[in-house]
N, CA, C and O atoms as a printed pandas DataFrame, in Angstrom:
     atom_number atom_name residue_name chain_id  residue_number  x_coord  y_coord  z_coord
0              1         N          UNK        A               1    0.819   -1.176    0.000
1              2        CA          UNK        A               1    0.000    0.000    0.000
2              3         C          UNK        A               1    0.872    1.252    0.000
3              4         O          UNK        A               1    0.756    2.411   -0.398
4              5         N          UNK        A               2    1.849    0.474    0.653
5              6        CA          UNK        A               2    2.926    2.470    0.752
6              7         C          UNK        A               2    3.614    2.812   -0.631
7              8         O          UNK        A               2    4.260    3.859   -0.649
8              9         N          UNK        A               3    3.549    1.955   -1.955
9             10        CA          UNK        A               3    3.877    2.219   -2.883
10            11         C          UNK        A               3    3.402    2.949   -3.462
11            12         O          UNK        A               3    3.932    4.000   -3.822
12            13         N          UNK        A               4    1.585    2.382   -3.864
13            14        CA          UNK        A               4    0.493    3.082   -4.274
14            15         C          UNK        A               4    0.196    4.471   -3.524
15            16         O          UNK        A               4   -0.192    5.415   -4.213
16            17         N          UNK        A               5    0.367    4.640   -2.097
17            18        CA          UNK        A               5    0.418    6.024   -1.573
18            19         C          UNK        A               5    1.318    6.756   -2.094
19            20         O          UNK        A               5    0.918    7.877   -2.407
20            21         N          UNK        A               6    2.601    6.488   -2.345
21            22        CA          UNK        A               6    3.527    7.263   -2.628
22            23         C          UNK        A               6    3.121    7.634   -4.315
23            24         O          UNK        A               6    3.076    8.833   -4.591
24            25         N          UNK        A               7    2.818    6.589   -5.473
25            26        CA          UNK        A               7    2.078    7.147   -6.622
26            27         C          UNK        A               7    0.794    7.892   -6.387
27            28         O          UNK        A               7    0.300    8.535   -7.313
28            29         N          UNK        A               8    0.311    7.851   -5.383
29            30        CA          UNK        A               8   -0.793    9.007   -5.957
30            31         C          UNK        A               8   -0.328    9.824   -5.011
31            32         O          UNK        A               8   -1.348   10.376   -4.597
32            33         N          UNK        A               9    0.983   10.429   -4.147
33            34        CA          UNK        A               9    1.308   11.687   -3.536
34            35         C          UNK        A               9    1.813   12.445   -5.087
35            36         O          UNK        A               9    1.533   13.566   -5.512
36            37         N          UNK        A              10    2.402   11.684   -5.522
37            38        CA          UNK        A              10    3.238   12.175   -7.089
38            39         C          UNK        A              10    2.603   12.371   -8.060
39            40         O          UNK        A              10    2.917   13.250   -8.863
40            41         N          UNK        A              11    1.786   11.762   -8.176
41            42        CA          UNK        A              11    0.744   12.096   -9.208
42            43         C          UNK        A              11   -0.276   13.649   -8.601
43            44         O          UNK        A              11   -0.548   14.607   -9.324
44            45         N          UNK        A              12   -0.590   13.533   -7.446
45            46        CA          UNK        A              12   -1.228   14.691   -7.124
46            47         C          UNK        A              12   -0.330   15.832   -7.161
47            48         O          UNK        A              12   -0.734   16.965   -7.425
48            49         N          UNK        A              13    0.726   15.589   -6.935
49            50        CA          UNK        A              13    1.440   16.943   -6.604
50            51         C          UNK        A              13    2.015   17.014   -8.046
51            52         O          UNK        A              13    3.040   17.689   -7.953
52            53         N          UNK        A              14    1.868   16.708   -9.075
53            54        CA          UNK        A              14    1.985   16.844  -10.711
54            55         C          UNK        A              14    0.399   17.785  -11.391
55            56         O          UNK        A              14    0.262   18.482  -12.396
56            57         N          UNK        A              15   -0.457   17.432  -10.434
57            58        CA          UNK        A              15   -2.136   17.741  -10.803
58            59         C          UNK        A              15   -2.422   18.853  -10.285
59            60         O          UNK        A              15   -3.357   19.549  -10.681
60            61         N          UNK        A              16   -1.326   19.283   -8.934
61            62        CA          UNK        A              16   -2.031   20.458   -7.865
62            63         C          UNK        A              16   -3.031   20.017   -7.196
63            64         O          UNK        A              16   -3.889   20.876   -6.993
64            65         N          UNK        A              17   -3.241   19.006   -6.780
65            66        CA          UNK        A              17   -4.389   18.500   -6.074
66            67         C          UNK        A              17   -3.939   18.569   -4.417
67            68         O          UNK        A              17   -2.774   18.192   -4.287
68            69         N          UNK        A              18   -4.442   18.875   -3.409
69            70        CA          UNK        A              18   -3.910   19.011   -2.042
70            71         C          UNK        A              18   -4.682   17.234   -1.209
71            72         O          UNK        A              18   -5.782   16.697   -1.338
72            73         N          UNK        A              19   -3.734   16.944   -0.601
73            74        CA          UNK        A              19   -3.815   15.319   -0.154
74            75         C          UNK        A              19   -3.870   15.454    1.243
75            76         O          UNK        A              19   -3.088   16.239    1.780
76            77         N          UNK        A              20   -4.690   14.797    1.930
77            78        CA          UNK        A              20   -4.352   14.728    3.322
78            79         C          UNK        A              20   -3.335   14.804    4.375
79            80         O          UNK        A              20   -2.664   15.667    3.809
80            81         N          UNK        A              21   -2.824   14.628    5.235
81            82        CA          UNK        A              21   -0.702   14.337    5.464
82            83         C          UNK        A              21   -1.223   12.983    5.536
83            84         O          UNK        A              21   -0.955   12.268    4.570
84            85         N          UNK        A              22   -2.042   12.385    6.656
85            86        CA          UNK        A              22   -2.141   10.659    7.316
86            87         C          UNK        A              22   -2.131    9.618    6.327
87            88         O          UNK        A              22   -3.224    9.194    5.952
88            89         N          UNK        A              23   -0.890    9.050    5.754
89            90        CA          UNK        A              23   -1.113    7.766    4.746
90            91         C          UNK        A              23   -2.863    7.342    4.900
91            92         O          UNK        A              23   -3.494    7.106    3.870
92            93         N          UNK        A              24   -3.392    7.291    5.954
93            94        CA          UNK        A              24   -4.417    6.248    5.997
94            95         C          UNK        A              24   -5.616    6.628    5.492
95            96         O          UNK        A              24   -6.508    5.893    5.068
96            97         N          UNK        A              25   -5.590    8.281    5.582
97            98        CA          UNK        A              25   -6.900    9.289    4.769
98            99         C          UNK        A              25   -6.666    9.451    3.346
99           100         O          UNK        A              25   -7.550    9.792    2.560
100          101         N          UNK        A              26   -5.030    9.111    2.909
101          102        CA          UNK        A              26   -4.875    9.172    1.820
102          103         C          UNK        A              26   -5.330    8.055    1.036
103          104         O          UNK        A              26   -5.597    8.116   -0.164
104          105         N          UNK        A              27   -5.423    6.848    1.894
105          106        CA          UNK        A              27   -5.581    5.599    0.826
106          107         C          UNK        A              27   -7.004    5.557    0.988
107          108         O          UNK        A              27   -7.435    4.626    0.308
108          109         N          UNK        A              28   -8.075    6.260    1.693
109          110        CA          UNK        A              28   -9.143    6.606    1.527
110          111         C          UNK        A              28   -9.616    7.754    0.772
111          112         O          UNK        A              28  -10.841    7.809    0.665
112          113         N          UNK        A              29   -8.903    8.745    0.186
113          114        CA          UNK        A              29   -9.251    9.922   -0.843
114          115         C          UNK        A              29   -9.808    9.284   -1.864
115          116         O          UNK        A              29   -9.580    8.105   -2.135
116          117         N          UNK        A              30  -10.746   10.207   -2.630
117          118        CA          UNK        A              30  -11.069    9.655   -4.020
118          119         C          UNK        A              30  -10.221   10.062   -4.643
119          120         O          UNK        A              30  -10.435   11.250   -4.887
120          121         N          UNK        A              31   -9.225    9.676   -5.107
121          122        CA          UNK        A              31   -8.223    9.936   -6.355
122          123         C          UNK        A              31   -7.828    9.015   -7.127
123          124         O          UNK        A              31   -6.993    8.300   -6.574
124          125         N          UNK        A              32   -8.107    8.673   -8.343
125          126        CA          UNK        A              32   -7.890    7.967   -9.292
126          127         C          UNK        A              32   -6.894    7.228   -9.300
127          128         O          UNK        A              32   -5.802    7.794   -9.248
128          129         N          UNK        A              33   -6.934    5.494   -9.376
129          130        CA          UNK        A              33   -5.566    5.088   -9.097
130          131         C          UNK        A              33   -5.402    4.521  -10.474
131          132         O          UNK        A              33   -6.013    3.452  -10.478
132          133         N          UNK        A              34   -4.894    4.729  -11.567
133          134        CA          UNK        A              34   -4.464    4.080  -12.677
134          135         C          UNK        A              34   -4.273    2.491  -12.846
135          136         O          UNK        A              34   -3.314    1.941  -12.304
136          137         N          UNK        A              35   -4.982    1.939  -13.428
137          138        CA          UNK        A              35   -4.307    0.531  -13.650
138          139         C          UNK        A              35   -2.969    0.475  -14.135
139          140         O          UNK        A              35   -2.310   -0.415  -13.596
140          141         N          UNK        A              36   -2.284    1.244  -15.101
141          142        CA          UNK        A              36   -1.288    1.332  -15.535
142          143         C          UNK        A              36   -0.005    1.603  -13.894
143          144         O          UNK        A              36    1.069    1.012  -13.784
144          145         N          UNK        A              37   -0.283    2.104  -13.388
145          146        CA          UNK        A              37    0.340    2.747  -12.020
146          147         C          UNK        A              37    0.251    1.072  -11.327
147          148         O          UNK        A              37    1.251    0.360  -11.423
148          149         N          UNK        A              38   -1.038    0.530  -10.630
149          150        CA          UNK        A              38   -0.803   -0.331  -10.337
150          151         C          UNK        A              38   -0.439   -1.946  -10.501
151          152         O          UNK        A              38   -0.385   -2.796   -9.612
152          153         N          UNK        A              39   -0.195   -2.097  -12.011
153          154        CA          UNK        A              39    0.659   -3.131  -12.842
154          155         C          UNK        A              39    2.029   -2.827  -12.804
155          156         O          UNK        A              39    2.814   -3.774  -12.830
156          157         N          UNK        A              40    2.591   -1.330  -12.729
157          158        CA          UNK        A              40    3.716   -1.267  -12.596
158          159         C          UNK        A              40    4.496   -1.322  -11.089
159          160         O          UNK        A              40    5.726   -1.363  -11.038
160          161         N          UNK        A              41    3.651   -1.318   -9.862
161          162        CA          UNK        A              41    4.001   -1.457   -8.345
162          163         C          UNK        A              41    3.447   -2.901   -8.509
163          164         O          UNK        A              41    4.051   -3.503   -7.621
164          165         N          UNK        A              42    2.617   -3.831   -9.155
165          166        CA          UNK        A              42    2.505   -5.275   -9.039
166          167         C          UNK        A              42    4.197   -5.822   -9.558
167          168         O          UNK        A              42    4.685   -6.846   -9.080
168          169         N          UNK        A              43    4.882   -5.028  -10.504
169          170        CA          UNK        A              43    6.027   -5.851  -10.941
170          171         C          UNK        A              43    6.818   -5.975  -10.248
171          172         O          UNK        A              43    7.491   -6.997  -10.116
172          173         N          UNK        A              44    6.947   -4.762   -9.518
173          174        CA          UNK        A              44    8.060   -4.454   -7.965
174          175         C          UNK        A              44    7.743   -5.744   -6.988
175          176         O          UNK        A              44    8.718   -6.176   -6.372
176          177         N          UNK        A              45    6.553   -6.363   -6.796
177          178        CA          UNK        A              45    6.243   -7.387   -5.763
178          179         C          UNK        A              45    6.409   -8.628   -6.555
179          180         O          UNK        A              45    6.895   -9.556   -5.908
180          181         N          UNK        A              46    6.195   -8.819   -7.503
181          182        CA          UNK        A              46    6.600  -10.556   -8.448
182          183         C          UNK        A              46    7.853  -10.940   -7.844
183          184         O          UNK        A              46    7.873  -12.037   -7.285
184          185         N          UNK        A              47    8.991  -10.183   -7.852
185          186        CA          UNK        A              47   10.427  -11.205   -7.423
186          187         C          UNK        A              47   10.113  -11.626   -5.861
187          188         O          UNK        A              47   10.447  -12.725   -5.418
188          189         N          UNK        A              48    9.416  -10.602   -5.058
189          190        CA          UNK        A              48    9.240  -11.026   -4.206
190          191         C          UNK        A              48    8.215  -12.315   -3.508
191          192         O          UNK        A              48    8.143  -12.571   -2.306
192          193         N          UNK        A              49    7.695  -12.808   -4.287
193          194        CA          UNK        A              49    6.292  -13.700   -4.428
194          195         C          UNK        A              49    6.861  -14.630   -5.124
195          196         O          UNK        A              49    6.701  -15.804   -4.790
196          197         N          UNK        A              50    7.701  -14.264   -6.319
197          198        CA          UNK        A              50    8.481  -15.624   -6.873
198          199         C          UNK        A              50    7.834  -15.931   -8.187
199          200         O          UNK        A              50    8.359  -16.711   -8.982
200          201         N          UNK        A              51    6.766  -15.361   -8.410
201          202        CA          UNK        A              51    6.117  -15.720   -9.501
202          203         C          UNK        A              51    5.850  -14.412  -10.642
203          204         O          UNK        A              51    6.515  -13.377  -10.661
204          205         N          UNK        A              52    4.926  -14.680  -11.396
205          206        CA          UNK        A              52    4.815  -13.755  -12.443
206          207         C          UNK        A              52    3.026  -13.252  -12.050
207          208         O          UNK        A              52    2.164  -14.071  -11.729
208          209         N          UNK        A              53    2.840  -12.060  -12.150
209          210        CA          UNK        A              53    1.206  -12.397  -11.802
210          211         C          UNK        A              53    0.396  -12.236  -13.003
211          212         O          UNK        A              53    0.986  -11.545  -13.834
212          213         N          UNK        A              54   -0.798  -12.650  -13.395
213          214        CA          UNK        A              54   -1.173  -12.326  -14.539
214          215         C          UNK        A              54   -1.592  -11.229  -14.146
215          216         O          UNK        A              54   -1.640  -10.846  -12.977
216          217         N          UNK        A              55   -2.204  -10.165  -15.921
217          218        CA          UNK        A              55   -2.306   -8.847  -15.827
218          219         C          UNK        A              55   -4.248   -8.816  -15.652
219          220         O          UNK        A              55   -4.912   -7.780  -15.663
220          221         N          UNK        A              56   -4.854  -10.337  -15.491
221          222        CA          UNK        A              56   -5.912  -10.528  -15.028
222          223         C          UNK        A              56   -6.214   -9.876  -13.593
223          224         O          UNK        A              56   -7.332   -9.365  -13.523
224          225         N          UNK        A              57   -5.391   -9.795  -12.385
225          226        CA          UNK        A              57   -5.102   -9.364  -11.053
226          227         C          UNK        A              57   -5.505   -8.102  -11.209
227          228         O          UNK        A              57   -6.055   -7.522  -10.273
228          229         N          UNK        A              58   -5.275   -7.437  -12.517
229          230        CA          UNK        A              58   -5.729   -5.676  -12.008
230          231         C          UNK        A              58   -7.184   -5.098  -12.612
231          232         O          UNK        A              58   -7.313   -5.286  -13.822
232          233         N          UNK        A              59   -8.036   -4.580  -12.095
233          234        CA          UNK        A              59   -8.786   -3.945  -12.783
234          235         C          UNK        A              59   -8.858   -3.189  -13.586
235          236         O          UNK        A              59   -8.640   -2.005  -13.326
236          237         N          UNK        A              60   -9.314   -3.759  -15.315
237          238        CA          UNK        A              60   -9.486   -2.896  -16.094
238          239         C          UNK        A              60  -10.227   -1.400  -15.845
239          240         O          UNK        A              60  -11.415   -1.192  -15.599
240          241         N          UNK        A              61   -9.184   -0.480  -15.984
241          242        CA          UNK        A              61   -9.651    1.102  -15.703
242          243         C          UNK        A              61   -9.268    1.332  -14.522
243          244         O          UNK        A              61   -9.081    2.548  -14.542
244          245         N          UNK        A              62   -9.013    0.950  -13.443
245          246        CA          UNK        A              62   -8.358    1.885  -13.063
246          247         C          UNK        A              62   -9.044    1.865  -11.550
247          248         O          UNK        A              62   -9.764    0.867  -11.534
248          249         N          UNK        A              63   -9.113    2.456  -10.446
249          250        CA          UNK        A              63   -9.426    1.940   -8.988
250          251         C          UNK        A              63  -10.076    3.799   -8.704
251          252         O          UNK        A              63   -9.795    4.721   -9.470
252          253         N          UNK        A              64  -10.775    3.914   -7.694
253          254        CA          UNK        A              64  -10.994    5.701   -7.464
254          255         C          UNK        A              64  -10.370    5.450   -5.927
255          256         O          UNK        A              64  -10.448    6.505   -5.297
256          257         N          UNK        A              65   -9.935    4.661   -5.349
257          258        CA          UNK        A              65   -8.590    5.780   -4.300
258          259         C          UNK        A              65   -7.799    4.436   -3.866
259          260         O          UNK        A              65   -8.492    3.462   -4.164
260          261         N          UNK        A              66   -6.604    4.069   -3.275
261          262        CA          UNK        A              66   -5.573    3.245   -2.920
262          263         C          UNK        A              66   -6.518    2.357   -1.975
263          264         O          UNK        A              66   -6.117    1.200   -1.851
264          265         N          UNK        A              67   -7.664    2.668   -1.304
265          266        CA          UNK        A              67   -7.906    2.168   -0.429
266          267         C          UNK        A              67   -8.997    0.645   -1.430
267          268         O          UNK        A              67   -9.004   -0.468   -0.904
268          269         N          UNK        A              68   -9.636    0.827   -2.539
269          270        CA          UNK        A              68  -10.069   -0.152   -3.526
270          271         C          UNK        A              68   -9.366   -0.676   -4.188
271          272         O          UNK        A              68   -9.931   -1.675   -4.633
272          273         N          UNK        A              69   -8.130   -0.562   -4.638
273          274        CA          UNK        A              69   -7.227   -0.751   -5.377
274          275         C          UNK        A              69   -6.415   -1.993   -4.581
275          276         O          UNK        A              69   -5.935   -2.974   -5.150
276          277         N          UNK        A              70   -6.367   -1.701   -3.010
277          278        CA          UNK        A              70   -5.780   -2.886   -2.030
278          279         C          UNK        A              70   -7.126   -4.080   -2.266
279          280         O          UNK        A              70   -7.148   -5.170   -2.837
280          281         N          UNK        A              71   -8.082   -3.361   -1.605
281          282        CA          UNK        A              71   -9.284   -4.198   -1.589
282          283         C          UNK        A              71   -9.563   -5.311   -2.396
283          284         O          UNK        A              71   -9.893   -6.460   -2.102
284          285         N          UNK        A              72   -9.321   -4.616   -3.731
285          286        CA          UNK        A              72   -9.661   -5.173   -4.681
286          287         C          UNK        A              72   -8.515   -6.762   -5.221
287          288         O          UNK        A              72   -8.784   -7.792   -5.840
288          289         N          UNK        A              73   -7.114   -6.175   -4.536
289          290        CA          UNK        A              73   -5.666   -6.839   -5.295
290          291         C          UNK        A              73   -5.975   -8.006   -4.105
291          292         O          UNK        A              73   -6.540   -9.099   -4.161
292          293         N          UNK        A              74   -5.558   -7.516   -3.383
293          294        CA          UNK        A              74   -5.260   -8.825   -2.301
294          295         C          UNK        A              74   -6.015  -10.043   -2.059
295          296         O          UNK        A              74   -5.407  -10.993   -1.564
296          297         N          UNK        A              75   -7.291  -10.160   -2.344
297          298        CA          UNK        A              75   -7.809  -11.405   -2.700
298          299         C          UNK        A              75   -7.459  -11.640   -3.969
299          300         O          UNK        A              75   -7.416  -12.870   -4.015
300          301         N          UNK        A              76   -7.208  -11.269   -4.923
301          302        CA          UNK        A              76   -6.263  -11.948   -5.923
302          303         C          UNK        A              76   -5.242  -12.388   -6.212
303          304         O          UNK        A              76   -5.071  -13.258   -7.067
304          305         N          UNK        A              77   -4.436  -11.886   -5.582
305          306        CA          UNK        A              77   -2.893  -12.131   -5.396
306          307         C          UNK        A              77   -3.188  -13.159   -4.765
307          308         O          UNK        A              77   -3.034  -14.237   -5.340
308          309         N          UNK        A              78   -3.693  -13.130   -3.415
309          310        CA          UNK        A              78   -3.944  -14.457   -2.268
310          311         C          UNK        A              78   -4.653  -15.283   -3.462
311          312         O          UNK        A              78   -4.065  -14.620   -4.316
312          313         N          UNK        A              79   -5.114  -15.818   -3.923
313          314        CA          UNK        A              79   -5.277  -16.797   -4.732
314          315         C          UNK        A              79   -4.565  -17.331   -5.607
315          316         O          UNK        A              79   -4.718  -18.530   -5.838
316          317         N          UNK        A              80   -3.728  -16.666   -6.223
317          318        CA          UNK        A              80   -2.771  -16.430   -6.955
318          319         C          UNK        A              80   -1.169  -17.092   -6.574
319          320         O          UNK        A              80   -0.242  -17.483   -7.283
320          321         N          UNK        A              81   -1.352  -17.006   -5.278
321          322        CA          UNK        A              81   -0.405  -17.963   -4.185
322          323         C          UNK        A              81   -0.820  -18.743   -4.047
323          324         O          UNK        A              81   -0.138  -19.718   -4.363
324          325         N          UNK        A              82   -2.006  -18.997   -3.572
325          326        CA          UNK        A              82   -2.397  -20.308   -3.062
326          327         C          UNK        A              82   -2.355  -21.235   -4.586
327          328         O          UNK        A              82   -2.051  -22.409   -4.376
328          329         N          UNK        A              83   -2.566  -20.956   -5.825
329          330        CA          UNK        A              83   -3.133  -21.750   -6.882
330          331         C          UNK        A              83   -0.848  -22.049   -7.143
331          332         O          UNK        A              83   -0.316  -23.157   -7.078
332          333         N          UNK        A              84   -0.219  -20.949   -7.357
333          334        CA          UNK        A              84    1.424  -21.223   -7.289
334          335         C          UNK        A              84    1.544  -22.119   -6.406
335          336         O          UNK        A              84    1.479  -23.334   -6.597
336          337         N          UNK        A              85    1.772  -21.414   -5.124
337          338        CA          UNK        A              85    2.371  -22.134   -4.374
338          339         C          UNK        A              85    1.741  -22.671   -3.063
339          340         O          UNK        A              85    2.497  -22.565   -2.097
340          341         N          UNK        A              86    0.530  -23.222   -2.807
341          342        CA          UNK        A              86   -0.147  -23.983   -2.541
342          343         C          UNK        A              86   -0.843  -22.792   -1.180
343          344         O          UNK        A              86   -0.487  -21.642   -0.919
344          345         N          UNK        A              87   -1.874  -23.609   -0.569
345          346        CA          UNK        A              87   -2.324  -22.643    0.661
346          347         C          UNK        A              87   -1.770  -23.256    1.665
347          348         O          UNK        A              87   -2.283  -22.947    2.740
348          349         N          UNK        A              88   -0.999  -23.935    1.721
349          350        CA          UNK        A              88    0.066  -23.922    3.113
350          351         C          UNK        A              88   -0.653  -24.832    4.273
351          352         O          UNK        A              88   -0.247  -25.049    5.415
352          353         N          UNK        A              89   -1.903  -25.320    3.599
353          354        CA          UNK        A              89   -2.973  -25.587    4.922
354          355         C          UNK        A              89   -2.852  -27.652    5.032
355          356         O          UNK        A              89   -3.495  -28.264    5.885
């Protein structure tokens, strides 16, 4: 999540848009989170996961603030492990 915060501090402050200070109001703002933005912070986490993720994981168009954009990833990814590399259970 602190990736995606940090793309939409940069992206806002490219727009003039004024952001909350608290990471946590920020990943609750409505501000547009790019799919393109978050396929490119999904690539940063693949070496770490070990795998490749498909580009199925992101929502076509795009998320309206960091806080849907998590919502939305992390039961996918978590499946996405479990179907790789098993659910551990």
């Amino acid at each position: 999540m602190e990736e995606l915060i940090g793309a939409m501090i940069a992206a806002a402050a490219i727009k003039g848009i004024a952001l909350p200070s608290a990471p946590a109001d920020i990943a609750r703002s409505a501000l547009e989170v790019d799919s393109l933005v978050v396929v490119s912070i999904l690539c940063a986490v693949e070496p770490i996961l070990g795998f490749e993720l498909p580009e199925s994981v992101v929502r076509t168009g795009g998320y309206s603030s960091v806080r849907s954009a998590v919502d939305h990833l992390v039961p996918h990814i978590e499946a996405q492990w479990a179907t790789k590399k098993g659910s551990g259970r």
